[in-house]
N, C-alpha and C positions, 0 to 999 in steps of 0.2 A: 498182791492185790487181786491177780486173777482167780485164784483161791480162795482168796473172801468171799468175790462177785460169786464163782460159781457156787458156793455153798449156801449164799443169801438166797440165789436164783432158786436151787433144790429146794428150800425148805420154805419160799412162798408159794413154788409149785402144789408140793403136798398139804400145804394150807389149803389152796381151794380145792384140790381131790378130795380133801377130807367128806365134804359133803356127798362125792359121789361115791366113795367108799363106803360112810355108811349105807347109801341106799342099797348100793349090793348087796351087802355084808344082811342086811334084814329081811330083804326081800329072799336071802338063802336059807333062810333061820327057821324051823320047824315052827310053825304058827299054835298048836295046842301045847308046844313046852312053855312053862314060867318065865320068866325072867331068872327068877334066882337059881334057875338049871343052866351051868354053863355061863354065860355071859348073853347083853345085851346085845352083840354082836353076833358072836356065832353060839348053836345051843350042841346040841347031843351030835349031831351031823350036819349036812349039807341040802339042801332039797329044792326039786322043782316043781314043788305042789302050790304053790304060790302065784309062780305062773301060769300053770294048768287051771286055777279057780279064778286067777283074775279073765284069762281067754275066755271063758264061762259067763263068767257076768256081765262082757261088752263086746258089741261087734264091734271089733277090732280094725277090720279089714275093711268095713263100710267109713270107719271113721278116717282110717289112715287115707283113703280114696277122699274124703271130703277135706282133708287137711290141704292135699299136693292139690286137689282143685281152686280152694281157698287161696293158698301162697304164690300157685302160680297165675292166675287171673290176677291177684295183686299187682304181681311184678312184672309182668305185660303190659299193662295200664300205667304202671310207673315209669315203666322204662321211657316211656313216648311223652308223657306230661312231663317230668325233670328233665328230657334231653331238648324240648323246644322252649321251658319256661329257660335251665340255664344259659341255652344258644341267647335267648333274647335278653339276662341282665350282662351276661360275658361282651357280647357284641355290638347290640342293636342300643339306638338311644332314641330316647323318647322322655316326654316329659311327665316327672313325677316315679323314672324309674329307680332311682333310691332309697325314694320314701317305699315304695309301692312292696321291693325286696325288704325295707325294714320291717313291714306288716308281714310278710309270708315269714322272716325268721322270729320272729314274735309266738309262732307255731310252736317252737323248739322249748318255748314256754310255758306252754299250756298243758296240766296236765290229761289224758285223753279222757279220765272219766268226769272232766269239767264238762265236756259235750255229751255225752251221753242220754240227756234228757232233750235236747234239742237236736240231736241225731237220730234218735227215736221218733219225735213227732213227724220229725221231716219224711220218715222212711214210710210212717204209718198213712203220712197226708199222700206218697207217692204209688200207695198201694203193694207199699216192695214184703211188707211184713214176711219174715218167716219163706225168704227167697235164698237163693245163694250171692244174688247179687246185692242184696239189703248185707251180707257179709262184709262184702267187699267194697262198697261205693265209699267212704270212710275213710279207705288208705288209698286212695287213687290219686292223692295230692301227699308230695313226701316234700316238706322244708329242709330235710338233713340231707335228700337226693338233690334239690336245686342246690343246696350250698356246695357241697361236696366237687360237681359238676363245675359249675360254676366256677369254681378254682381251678377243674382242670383245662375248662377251655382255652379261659386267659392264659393257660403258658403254653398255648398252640399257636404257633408264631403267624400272625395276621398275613405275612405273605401269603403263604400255601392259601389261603383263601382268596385272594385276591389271585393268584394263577388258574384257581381252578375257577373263578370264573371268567378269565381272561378266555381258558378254554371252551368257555358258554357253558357251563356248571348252571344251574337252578338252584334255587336257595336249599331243599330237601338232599340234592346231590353233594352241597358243599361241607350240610350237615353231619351226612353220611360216611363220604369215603374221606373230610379232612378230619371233620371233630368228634365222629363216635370211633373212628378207627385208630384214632390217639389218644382214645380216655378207655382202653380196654380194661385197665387195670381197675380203674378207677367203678367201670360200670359192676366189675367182680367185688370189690367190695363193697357197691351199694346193694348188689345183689343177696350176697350172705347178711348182711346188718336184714334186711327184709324178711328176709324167707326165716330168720330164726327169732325175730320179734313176732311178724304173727304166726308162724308155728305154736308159739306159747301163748298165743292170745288166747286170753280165756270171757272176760266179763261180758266183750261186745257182741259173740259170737251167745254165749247164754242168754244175755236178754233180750235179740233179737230173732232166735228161731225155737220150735219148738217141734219140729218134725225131727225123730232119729234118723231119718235118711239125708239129711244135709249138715248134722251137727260134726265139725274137726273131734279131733283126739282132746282137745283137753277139756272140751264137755263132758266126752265119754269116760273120761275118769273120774270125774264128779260122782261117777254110778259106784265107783268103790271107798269114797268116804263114810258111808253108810250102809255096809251088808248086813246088818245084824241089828235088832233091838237094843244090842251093847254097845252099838258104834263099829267102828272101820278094825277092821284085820290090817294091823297096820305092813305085814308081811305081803299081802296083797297089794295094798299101798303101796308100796317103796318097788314092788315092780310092776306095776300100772304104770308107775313115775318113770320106768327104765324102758318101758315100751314106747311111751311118747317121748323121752330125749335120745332115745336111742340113733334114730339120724342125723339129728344136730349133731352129736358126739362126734361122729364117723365121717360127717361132712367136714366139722372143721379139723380134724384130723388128716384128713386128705387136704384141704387148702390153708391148712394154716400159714405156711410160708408165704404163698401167694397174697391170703387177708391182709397180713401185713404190709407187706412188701407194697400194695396197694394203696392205703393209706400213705407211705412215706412219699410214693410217686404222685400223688394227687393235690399234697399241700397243704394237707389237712395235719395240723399239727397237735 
């Protein structure tokens, strides 16, 4: 049975590499050979000219800078809005706080480009147009961070709260060293779910700015769907595509055991 499991596991693996194989696999591919030269996959040789010409057509390096600007102003902002909305449905009672938490996870339902046109008016009525914070004002409320949270607080045993304020604790001190210091696991995996959702965010970041000096990485590839009268080099394409997932890949390869591991410890099933 262990050798079912582990050969099932292998080969749903290589089912979703498949996708990033081929981008490889084309993005290596000499872009003036046919198709019917060699294969769809790999042509006559191997080549780096594809990402020498995609470097060329996008600054790379102003975008990469507005991405890690982008994701992490996100998650500074989240961190503090989901760690006091989940303290207060975990903990705190008041009236109508049931209903109140069913309308914030009603969020989890909506899809993002429902708002879009009333996320616009809003940014354009605040004068934010075409800012880095008209980026980011949008995800500064996370329904998936309070849930997530919120689960972990409640199995943080109500004593240690009630000691630390025994000791004269303030409600931000009881915050701090009882209930964000026992949701560490839980804050790393809200942390990766963020920084690799709007990493990939593309629509809101397009219809909201228009300056190349604040647009992220997946505007800036937008520039290589169309180099040509003929349409997109699509060898250029597939590693544009490899330039911008390239640290997602590497990030969750370094914490993949942790991501997980996180989710199990949080209660989130």
């Amino acid at each position: 049975m262990r050798q079912i499991a582990s050969v099932t596991k292998t080969v749903i693996a290589i089912l979703f590499l498949i996708p990033l194989i081929f981008t490889l696999l084309v993005s290596l591919r000499p872009e003036t050979e046919p198709v019917t030269k060699g294969n769809i996959f790999i042509g006559s040789e191997l080549t780096f000219e594809n990402y020498q010409r995609a470097f060329v057509i996008a600054p790379w390096s102003l975008h990469y800078l507005n991405s890690i600007i982008f994701v992490a102003g996100v998650l500074l902002v989240q961190l503090v809005t989901v760690t006091c909305a989940a303290y207060a449905f975990a903990r705190m009672r008041f009236l109508g706080r049931d209903l109140l938490l069913m309308v914030i996870l009603l969020q989890l339902m909506i899809p993002s480009g429902v708002l879009l046109v009333q996320n616009f008016r809003m940014i354009n009525t605040l004068g934010l147009f075409d800012t880095r914070v008209a980026l980011m004002i949008p995800y500064w409320g996370s329904a998936f961070g309070v849930l997530l949270l919120r689960q972990t607080f409640r199995e943080v045993p109500i004593e240690l709260e009630e000691a630390a304020r025994i000791d004269g604790a303030n409600l931000f001190q009881v915050i701090r060293h009882v209930y964000v210091t026992n949701a560490i696991p839980a804050y790393l995996a809200f942390a990766l779910v963020s920084v690799s959702s709007h990493w990939n965010e593309f629509l809101w970041p397009f219809i909201i700015t228009r300056s190349e000096g604040i647009r992220p990485l997946t505007v800036g590839l937008n520039k290589l769907i169309k180099t040509t009268d003929q349409g997109a080099f699509y060898g250029q394409l597939m590693a544009g595509t490899l330039i911008v997932i390239a640290p997602l890949v590497i990030l969750f390869l370094l914490f993949q055991r942790q991501f997980v591991e996180s989710f199990a410890r949080s209660g989130i099933r």
